[in-house]
C-alpha positions as CSV (number, residue, x, y, z in Angstrom):
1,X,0.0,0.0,0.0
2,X,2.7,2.3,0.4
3,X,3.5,2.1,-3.0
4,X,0.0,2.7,-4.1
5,X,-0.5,6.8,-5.4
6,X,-4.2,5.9,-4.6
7,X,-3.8,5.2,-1.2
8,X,-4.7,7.4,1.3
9,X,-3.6,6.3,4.6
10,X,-1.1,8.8,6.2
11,X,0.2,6.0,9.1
12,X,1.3,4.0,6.0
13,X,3.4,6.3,4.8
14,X,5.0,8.1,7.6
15,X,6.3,4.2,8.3
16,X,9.6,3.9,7.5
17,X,10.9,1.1,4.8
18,X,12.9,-2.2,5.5
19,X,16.3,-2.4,6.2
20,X,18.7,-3.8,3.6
21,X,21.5,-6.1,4.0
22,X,24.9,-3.9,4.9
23,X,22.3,-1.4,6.9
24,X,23.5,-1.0,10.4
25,X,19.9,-1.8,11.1
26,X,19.1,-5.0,9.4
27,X,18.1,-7.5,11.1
28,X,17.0,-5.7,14.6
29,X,13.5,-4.0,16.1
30,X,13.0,-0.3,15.6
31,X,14.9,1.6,18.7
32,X,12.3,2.3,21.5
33,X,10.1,-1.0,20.6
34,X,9.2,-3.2,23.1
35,X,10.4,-6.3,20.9
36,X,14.0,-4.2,21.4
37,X,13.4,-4.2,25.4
38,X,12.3,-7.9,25.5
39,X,15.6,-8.7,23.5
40,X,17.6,-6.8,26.3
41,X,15.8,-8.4,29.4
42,X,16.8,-11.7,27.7
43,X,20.0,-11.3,26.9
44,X,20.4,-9.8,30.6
45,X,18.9,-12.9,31.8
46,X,20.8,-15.4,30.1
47,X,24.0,-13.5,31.6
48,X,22.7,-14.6,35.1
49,X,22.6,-17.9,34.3
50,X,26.1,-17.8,32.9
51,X,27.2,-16.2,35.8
52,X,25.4,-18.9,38.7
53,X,26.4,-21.6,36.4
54,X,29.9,-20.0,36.7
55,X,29.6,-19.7,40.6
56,X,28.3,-23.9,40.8
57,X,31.2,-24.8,38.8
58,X,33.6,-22.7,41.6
59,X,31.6,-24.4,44.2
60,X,31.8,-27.9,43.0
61,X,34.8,-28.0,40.4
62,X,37.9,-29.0,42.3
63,X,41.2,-26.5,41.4
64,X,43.5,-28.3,39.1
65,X,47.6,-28.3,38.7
66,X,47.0,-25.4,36.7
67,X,45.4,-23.1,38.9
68,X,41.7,-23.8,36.7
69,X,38.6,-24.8,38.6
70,X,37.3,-28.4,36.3
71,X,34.0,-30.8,37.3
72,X,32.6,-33.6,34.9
73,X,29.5,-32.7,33.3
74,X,27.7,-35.2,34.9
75,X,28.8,-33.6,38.7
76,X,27.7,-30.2,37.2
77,X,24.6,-31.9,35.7
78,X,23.3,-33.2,39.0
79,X,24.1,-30.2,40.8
80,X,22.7,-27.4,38.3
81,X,19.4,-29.3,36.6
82,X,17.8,-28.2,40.3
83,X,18.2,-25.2,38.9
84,X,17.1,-24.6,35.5
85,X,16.7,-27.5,32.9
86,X,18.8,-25.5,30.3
87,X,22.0,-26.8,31.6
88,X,23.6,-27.1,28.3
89,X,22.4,-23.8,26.5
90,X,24.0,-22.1,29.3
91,X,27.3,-24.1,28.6
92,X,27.7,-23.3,25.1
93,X,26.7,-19.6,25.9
94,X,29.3,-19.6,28.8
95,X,31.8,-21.4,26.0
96,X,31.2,-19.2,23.4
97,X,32.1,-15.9,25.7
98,X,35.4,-18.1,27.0
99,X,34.3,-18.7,30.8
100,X,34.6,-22.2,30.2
101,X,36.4,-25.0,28.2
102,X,35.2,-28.8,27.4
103,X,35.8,-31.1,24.5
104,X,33.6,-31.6,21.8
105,X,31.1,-29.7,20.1
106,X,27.1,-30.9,22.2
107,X,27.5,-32.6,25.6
108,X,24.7,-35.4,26.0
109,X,23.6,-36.8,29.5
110,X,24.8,-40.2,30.2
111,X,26.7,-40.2,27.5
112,X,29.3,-37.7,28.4
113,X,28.5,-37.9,31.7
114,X,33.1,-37.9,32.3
115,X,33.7,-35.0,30.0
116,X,35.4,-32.6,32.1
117,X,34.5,-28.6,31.9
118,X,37.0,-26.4,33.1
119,X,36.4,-22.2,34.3
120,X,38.6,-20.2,32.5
């Protein structure tokens, strides 16, 4: 409709277009939206359960030769599922900002129930 010369809705046009790929915009909500402030209270969220999960791993890891805190995933399993059930969404999150370090790419229960996570 915006395009439309016979359209006479002002709200329409006083909306602004679409981003484009390579616009500093693309891709996000419109400053000042609520979908921007939901997006913020969730990212600010998740960062407290990075930060608890960090603070069980202190509390339950044992310090290694190298001065680094480790548990097995299945010690930090048993102790953080009372917690939240998103145990290991919160270590790939706490991964990919370097707080922590474990071998391979998805840890399964049972499975890699030995694989040990170390706090960097």
């Amino acid at each position: 409709q915006r395009k439309n010369p016979f359209s006479s809705n002002d709200r329409l046009a006083a909306k602004p277009g679409h981003a484009h790929r390579g616009d500093p915009t693309y891709g996000r909500p419109p400053e000042g939206s609520r979908t921007e402030q939901r997006g913020k209270d969730a990212h600010s969220h998740v960062g407290k359960e990075v930060e608890e999960l960090c603070l069980i791993i202190r509390r339950t890891g044992q310090v290694g030769e190298d001065g680094h805190v480790s548990v097995t995933f299945g010690q930090l399993f048993e102790t953080y599922v009372t917690i939240s059930n998103k145990v290991v969404g919160i270590l790939l999150r706490a991964r990919k900002h370097g707080l922590v370090h474990f071998e391979g790419e998805m840890l399964w229960q049972g499975k890699d129930d030995d694989v040990v996570i170390t706090l960097l």
